[in-house]
PASEBA-1860 file (N, C-alpha, C; in nm, 3 decimals):
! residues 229
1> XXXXXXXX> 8.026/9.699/10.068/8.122/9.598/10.116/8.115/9.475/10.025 ~ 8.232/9.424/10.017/8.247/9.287/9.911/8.258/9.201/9.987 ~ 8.178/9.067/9.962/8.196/8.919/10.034/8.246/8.856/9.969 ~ 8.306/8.763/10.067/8.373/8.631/9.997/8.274/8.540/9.979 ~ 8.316/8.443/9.906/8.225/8.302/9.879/8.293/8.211/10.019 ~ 8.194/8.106/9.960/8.176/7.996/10.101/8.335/7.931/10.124 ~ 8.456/7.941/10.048/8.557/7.913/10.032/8.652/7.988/10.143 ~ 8.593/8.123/10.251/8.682/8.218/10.316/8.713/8.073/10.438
9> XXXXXXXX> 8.822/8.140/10.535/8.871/8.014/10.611/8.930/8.101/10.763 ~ 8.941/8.203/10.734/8.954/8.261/10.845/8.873/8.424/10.882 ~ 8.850/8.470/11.023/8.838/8.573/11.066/8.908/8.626/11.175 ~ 8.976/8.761/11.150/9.044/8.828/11.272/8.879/8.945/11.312 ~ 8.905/8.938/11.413/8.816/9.075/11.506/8.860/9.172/11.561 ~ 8.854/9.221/11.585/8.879/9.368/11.698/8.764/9.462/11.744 ~ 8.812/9.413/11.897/8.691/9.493/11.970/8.728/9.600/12.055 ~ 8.652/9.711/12.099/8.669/9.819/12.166/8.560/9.880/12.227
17> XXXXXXXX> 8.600/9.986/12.316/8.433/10.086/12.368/8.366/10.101/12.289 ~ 8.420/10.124/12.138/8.330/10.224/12.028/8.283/10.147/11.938 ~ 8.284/10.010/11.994/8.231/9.926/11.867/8.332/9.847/11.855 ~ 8.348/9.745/11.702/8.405/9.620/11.629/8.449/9.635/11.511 ~ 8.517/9.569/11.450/8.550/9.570/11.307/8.643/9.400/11.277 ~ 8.630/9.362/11.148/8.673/9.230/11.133/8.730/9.237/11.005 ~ 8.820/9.160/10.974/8.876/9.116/10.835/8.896/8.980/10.853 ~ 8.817/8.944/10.710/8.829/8.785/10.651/8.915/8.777/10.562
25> XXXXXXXX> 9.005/8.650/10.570/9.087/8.582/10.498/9.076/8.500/10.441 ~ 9.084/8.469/10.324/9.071/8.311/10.248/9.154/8.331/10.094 ~ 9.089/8.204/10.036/9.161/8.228/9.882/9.139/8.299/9.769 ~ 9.051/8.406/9.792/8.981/8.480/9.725/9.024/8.611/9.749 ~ 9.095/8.632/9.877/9.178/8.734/9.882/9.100/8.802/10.036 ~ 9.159/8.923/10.029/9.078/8.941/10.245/8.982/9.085/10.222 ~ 8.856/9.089/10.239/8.784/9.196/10.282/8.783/9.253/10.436 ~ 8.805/9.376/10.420/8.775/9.453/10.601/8.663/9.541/10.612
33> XXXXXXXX> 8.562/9.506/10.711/8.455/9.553/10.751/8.505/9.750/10.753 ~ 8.573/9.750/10.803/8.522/9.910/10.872/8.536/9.906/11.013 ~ 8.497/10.022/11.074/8.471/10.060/11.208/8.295/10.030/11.226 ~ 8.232/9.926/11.311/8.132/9.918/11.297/8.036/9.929/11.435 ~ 7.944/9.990/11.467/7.893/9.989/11.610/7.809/9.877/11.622 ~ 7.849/9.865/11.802/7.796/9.741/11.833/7.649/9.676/11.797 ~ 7.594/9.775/11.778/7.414/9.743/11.765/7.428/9.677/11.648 ~ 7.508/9.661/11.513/7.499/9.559/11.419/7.549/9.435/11.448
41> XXXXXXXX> 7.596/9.416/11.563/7.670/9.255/11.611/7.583/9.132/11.551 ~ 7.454/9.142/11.572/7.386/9.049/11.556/7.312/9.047/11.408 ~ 7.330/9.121/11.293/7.301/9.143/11.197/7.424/9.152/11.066 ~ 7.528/9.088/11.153/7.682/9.064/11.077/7.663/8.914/10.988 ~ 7.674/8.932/10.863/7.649/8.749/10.835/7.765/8.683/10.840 ~ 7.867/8.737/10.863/7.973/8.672/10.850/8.030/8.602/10.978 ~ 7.976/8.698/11.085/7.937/8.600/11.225/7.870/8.457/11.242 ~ 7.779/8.437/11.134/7.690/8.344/11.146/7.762/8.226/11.084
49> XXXXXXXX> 7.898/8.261/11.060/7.978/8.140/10.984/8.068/8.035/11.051 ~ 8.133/7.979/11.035/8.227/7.934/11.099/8.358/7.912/11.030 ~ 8.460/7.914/11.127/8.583/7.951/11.047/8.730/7.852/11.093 ~ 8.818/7.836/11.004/8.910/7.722/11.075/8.986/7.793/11.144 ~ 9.009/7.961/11.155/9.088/8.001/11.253/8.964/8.142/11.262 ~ 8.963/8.160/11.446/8.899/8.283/11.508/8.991/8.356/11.592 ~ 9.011/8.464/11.569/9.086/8.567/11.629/9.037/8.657/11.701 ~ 9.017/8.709/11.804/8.954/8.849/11.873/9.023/8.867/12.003
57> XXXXXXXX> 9.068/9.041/11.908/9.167/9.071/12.039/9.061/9.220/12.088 ~ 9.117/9.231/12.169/9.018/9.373/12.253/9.122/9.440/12.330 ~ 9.104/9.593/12.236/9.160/9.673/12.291/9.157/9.705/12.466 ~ 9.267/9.687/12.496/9.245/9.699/12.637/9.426/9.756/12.694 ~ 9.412/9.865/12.729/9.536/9.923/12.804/9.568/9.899/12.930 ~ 9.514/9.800/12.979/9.557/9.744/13.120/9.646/9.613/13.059 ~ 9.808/9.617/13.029/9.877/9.483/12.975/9.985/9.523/12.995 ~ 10.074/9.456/13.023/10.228/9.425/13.044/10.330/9.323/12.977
65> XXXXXXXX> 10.428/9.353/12.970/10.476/9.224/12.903/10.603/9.200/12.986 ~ 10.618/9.077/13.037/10.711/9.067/13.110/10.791/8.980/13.120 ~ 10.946/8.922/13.112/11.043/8.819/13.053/11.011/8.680/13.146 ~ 11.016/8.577/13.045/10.958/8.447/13.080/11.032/8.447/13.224 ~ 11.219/8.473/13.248/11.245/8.448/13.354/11.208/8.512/13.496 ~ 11.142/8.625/13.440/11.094/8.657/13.561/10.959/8.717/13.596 ~ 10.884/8.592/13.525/10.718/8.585/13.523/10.714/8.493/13.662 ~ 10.620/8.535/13.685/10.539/8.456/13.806/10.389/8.445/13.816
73> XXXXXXXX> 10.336/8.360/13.802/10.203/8.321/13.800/10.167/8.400/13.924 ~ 10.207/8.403/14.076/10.145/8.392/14.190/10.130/8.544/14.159 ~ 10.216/8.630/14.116/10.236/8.793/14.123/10.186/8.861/14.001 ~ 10.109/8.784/13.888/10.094/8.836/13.835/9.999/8.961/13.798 ~ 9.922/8.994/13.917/9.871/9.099/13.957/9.910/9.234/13.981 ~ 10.036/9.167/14.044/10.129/9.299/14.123/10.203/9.343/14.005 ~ 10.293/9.236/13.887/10.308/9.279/13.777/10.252/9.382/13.697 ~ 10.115/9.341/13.673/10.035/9.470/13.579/9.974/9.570/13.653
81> XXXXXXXX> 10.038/9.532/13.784/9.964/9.698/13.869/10.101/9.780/13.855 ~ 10.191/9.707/13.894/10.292/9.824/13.861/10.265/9.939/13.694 ~ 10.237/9.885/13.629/10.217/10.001/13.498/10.086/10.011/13.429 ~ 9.993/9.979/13.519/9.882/10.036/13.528/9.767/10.031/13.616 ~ 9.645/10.133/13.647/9.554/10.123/13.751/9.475/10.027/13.716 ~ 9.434/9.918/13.887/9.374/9.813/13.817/9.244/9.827/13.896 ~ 9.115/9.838/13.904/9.018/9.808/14.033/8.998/9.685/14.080 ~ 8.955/9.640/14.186/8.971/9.551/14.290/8.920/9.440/14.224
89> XXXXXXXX> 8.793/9.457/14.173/8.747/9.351/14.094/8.813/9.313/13.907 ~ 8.909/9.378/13.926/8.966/9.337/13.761/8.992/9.205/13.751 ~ 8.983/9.138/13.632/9.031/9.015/13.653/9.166/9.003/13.550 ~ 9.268/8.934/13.602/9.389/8.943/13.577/9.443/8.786/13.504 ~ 9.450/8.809/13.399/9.520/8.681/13.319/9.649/8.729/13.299 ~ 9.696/8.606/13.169/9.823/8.600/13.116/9.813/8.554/12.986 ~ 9.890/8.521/12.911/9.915/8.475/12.797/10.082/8.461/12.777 ~ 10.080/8.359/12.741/10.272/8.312/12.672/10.304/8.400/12.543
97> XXXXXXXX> 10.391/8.461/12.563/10.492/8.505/12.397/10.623/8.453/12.390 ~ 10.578/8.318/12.337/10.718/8.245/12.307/10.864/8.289/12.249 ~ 10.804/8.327/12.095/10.906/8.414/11.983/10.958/8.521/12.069 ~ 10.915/8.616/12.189/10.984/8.697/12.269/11.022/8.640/12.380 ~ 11.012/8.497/12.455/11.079/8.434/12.581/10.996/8.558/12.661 ~ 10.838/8.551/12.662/10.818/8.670/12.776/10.670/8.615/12.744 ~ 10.588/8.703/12.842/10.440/8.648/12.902/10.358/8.785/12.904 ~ 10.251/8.752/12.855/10.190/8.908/12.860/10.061/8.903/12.952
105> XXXXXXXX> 10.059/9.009/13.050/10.029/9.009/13.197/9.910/9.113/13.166 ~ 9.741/9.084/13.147/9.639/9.151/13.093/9.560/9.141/13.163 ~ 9.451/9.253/13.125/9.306/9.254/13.249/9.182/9.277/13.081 ~ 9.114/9.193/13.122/9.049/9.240/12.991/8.885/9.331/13.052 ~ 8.929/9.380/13.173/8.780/9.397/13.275/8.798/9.605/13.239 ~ 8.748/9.634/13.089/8.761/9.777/13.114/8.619/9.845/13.040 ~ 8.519/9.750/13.125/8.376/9.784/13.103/8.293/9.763/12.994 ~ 8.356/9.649/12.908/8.276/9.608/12.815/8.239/9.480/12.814
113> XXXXXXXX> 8.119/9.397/12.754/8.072/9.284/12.764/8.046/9.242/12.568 ~ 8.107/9.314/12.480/8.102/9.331/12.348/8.168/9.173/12.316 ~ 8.290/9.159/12.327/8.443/9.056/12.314/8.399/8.952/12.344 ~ 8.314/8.933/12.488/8.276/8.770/12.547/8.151/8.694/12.361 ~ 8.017/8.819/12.415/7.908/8.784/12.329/7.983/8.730/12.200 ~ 8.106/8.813/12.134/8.152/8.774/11.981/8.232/8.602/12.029 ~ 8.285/8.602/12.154/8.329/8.486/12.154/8.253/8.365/12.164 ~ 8.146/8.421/12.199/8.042/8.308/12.177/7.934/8.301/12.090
121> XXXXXXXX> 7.962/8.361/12.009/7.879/8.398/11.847/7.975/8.339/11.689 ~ 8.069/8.328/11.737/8.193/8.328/11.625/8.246/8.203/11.672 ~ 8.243/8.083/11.622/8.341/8.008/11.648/8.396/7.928/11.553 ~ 8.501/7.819/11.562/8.589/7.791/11.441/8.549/7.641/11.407 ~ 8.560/7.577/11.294/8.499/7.488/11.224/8.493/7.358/11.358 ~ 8.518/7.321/11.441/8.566/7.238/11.597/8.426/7.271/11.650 ~ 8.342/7.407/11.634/8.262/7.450/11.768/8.344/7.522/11.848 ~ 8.425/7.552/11.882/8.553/7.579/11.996/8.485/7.773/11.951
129> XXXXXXXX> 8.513/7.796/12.050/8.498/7.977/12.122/8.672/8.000/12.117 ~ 8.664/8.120/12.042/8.842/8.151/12.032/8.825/8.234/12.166 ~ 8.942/8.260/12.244/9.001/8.330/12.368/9.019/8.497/12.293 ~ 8.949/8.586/12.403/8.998/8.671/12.346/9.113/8.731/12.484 ~ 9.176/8.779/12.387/9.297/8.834/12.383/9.352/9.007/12.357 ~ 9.466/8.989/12.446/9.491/9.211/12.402/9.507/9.199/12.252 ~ 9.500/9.347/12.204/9.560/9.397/12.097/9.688/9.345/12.040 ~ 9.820/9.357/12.183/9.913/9.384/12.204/9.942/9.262/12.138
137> XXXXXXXX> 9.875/9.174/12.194/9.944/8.989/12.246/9.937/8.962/12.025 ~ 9.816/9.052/11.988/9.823/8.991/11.821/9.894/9.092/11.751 ~ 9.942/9.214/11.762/10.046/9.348/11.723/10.172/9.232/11.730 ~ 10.193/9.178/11.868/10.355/9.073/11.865/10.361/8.975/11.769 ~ 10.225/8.916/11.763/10.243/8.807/11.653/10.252/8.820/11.516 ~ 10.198/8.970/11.462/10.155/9.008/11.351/10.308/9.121/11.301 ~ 10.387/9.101/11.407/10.521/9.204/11.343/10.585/9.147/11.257 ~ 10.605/9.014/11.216/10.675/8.935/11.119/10.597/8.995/10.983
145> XXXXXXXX> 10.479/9.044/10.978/10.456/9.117/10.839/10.476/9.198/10.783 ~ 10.551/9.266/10.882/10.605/9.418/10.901/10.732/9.349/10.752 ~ 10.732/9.471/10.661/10.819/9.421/10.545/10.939/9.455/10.578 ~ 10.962/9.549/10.644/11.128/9.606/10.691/11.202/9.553/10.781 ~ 11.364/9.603/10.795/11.442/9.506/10.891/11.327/9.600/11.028 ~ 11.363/9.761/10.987/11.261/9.835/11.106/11.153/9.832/11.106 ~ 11.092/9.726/11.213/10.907/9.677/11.189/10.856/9.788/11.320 ~ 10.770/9.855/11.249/10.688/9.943/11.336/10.558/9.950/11.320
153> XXXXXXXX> 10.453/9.845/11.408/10.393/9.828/11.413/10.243/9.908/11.534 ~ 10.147/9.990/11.467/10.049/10.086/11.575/9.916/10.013/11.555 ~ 9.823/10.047/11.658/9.682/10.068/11.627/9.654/10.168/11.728 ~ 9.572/10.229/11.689/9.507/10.383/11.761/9.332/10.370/11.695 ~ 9.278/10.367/11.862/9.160/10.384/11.837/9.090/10.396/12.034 ~ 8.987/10.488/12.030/8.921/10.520/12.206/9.060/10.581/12.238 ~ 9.141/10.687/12.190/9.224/10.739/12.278/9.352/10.687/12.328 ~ 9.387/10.555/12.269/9.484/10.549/12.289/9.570/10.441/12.156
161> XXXXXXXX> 9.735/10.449/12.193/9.783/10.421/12.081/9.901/10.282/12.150 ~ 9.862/10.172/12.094/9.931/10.079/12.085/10.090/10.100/11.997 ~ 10.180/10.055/12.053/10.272/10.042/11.951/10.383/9.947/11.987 ~ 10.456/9.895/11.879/10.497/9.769/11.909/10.621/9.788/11.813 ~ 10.742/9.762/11.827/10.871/9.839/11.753/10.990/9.716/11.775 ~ 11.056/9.645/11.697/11.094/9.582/11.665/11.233/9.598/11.548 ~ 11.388/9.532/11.551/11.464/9.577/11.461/11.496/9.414/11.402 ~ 11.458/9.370/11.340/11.447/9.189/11.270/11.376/9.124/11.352
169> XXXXXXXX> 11.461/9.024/11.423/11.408/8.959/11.549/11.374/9.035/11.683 ~ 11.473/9.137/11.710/11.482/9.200/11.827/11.369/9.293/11.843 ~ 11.291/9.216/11.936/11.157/9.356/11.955/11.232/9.440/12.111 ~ 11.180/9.580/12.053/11.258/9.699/12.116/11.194/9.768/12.222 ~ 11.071/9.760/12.187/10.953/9.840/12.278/10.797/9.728/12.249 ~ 10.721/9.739/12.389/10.587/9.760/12.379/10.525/9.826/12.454 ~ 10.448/9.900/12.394/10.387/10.016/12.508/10.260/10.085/12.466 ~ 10.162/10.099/12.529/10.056/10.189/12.503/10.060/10.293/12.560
177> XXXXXXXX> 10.070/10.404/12.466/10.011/10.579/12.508/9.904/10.628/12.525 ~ 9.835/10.718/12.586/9.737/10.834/12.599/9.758/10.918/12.513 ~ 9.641/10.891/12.420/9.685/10.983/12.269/9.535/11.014/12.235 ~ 9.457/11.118/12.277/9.321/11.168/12.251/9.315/11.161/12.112 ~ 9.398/11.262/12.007/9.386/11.256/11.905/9.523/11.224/11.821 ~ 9.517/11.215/11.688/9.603/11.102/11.561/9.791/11.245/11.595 ~ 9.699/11.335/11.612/9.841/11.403/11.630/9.946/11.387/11.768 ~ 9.859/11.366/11.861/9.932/11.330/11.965/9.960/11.169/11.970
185> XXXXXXXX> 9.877/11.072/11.885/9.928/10.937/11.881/10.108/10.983/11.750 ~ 10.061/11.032/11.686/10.237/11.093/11.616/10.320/11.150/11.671 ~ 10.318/11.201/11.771/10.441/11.257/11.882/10.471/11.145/11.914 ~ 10.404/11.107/12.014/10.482/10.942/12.053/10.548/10.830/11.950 ~ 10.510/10.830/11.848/10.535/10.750/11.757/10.710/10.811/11.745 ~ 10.712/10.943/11.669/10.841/10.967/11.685/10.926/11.020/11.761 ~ 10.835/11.039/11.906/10.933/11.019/11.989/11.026/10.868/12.061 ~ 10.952/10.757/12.017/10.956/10.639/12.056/11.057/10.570/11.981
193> XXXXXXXX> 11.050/10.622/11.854/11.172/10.589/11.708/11.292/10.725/11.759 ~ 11.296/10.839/11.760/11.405/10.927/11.807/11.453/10.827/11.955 ~ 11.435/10.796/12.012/11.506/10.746/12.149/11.518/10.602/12.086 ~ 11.525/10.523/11.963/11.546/10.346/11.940/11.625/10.431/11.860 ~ 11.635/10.594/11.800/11.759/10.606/11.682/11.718/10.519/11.555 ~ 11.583/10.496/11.542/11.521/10.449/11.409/11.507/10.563/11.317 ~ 11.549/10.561/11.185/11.536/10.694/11.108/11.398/10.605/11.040 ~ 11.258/10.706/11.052/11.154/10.655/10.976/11.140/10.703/10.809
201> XXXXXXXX> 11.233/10.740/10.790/11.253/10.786/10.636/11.326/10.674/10.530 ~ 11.345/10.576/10.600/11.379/10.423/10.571/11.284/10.323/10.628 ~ 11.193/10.390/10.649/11.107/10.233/10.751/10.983/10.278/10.684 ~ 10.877/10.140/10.709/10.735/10.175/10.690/10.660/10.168/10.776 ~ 10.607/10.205/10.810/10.488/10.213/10.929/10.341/10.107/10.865 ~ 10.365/10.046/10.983/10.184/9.940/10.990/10.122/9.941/11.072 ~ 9.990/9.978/11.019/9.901/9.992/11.146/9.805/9.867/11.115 ~ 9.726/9.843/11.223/9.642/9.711/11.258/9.515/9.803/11.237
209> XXXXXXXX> 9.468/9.877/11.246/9.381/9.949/11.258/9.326/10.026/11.137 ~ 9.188/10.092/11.094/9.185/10.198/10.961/9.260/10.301/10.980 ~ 9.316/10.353/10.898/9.339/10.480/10.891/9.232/10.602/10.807 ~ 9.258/10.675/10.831/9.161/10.827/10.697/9.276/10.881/10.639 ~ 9.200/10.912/10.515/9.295/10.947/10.449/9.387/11.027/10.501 ~ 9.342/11.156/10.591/9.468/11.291/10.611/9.539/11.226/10.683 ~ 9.500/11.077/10.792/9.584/11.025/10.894/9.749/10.955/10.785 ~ 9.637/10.857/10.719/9.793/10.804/10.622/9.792/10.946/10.560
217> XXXXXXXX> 9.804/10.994/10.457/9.928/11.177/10.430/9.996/11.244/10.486 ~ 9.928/11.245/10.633/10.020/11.316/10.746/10.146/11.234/10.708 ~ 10.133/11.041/10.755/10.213/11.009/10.823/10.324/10.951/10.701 ~ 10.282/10.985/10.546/10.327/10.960/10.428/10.465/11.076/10.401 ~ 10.457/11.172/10.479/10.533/11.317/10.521/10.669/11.269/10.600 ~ 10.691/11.125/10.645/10.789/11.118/10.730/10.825/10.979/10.704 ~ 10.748/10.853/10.694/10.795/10.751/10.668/10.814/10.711/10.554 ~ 10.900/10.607/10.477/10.888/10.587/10.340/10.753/10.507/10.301
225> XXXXX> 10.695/10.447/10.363/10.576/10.386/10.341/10.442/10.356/10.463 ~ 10.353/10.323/10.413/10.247/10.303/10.512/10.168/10.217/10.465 ~ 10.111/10.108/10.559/10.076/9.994/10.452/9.980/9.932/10.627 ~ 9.815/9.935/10.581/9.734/9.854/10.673/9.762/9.743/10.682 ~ 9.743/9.647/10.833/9.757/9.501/10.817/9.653/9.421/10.798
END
């Protein structure tokens, strides 16, 4: 792995059941960790830094997204139970998505204690603990990188597949699937573009996530491009 010098200025995270992985940003250009298990958390040096922006989102398939006009703080429970199982003790936030006029309705309670420890291990040049946050809530923010008018944006990792689909401004879908493995996260993918009538033979596909090699070749077979974020 290559480090940056003392000049880097930001870190994104991503956490899950199976472990962490991070990419740093600065003027030197951005290194990405890998898929890394939790038992190195505390032996990361790049944790031990501080940064002017901290990011950590955690995979978590308990999230909804739902239009500013008809968000409700008091219901927002009943919101994310409708499209997914929640247990009694989940705890139920929110978050604003302005650029979509909509609110994203999350439980971040799906048996891990990985996300808190990094939020209080990692913090940004202030002292300040960044919030962590879904996948989803940084997939919405991160579609403007998407190079095409058709931004199709995935991460797939623990079984399931984020995806986030967008035609310029107009985002089209957000939704997470049950996708054990990379072939069944690709059914959904084009079944999700066949019903938006997106031809992916003009679009590029971005994932937030690593890919392996046979994963990008497979998916090099159908889209015009594929490009990590």
């Amino acid at each position: 792995m290559e480090y940056m010098q003392q000049s880097e200025t930001g870190i994104s995270i991503q956490v899950s059941l199976s472990g962490y992985s991070f990419k740093v940003s600065g003027p030197e250009g951005v290194i990405r960790s890998g898929w890394l298990p939790s038992g190195q958390l505390f032996t990361t040096p790049e944790f031990q830094r501080r940064y002017s922006n901290v990011e950590i989102s955690l995979f978590t398939p308990k999230v909804a997204l739902v239009p500013e006009s008809f968000f409700n703080a008091q219901t927002a429970r009943e919101a994310l139970e409708d499209v997914c199982r929640l247990k009694e003790n989940d705890l139920v936030e929110y978050a604003r998505v302005p650029k979509f006029g909509a609110v994203m309705v999350y439980s971040n309670s799906i048996g891990e204690s990985l996300s808190d420890t990094i939020s209080n291990t990692v913090f940004n040049t202030a002292g300040e603990r960044a919030k962590v946050l879904p996948e989803l809530w940084f997939m919405l923010k991160d579609l403007a990188l998407c190079p095409d008018y058709n931004k199709i944006l995935c991460s797939w990792i623990d079984g399931y597949l984020y995806l986030v689909i967008a035609q310029g401004s107009s985002l089209l879908l957000t939704n997470v699937y049950t996708a054990a493995d990379f072939t069944t996260a690709e059914y959904f993918i084009f079944l999700a573009l066949k019903r938006l009538q997106l031809n992916p033979e003009v679009s590029t596909i971005c994932f937030r996530t690593p890919l392996e090699y046979d994963q990008e070749m497979s998916l090099y077979r159908y889209f015009k491009s594929v490009e990590v974020l």
